[in-house]
C-alpha positions in Angstrom: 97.3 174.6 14.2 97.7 173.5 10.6 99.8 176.8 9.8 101.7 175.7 12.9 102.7 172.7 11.6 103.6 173.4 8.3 105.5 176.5 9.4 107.6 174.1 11.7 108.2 171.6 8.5 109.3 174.3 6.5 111.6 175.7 8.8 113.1 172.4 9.8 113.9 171.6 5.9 115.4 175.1 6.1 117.7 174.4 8.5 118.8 170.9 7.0 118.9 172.2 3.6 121.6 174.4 5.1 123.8 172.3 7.2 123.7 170.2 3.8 124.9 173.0 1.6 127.3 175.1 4.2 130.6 172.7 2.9 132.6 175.8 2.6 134.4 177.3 6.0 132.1 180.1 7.7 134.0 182.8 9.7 132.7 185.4 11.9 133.8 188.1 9.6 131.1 186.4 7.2 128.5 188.2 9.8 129.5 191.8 9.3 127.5 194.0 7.0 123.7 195.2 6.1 121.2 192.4 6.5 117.4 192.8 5.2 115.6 190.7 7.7 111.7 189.4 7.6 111.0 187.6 10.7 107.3 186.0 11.8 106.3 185.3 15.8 104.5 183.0 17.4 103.4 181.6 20.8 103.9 177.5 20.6 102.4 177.5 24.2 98.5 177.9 22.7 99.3 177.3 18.9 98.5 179.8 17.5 99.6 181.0 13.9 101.9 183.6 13.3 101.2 186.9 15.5 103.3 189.8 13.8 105.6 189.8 10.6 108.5 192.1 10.8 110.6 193.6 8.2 114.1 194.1 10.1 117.7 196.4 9.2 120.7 194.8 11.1 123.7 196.1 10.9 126.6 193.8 12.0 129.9 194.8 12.8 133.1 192.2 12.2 132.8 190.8 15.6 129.2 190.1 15.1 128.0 192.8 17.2 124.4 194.5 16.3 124.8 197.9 16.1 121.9 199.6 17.3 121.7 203.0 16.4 121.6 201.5 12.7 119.3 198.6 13.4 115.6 198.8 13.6 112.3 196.9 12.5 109.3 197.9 11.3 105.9 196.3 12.2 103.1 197.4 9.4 100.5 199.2 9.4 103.3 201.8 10.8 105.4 200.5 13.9 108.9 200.3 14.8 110.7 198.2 17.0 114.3 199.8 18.4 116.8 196.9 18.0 119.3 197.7 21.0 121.7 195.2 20.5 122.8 191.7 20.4 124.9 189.3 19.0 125.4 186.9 15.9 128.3 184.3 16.5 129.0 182.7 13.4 130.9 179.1 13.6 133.1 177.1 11.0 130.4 175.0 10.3 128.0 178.4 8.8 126.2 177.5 12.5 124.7 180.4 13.5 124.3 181.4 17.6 123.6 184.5 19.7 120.9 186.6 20.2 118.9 190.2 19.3 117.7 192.4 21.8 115.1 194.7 20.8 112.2 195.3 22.7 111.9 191.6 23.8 115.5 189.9 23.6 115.5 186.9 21.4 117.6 184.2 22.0 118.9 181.9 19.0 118.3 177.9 19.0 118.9 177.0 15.3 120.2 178.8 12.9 122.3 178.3 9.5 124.4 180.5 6.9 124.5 179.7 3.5 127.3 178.4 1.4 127.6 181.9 -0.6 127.8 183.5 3.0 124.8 186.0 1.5 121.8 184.7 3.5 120.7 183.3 6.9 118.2 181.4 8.3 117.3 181.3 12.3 115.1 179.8 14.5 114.7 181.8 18.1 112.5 182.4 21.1 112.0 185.4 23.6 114.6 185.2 26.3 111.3 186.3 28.8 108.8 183.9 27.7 110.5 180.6 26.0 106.8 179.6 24.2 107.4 182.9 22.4 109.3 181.6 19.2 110.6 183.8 16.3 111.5 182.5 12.7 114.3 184.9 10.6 115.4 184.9 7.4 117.9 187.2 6.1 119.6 188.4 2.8 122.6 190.4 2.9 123.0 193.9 1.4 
């Protein structure tokens, strides 16, 4: 529960250290490229600490789309997950929205781009079971 806990503080200061620093303009063009993604899960149902770390490739076209045929994760010792689509909307404001599907689609809640446009952070949760959440963090290539 601990882990919990300071998992959720650190991705709340996350998210309002980036609506802090996102002054410049976003666009959804700022989406489109390579993106080197970690992302942990958890289920906040039963607290328990993080299940599964991922280590994601998104590819993003200029209307945000996820292109899935170049889009994958990998879950060690030696899994993939198929990423088969999805979304990112990005606003003015560097506010991130949309969602991934993969083999469980995630919908986002929170998320933020930052000021250089070269990293994101997001908050989501599985668009089948809502107590399934999924923290992202993502550096551009």
């Amino acid at each position: 529960m601990k882990i919990i806990n300071k998992l959720v503080v650190i991705c709340f200061i996350c998210l309002v250290a980036g609506s802090n620093i996102a002054a410049a303009a976003c666009s959804q063009a700022d989406a489109k490229g390579t993106w080197r993604v970690h992302a942990i899960n958890w289920n906040s149902f039963n607290g328990s600490t993080p299940q599964v770390a991922f280590k994601c490739k998104l590819k993003v076209g200029s209307e945000g789309e996820i292109v899935a045929s170049k889009s994958a994760c990998k879950v060690p010792p030696a899994g993939i997950i198929d990423v088969t689509g999805g979304h990112l909307v990005i606003a003015s404001n560097c506010k991130i929205s949309g969602n991934v599907e993969a083999d469980v689609g995630i919908n986002i809640t929170s998320g933020q781009m930052d000021r250089s446009r070269n990293s994101f952070t997001f908050i989501g949760e599985s668009a089948l079971d809502a107590d399934f959440k999924f923290f992202f963090n993502g550096i551009k290539q």
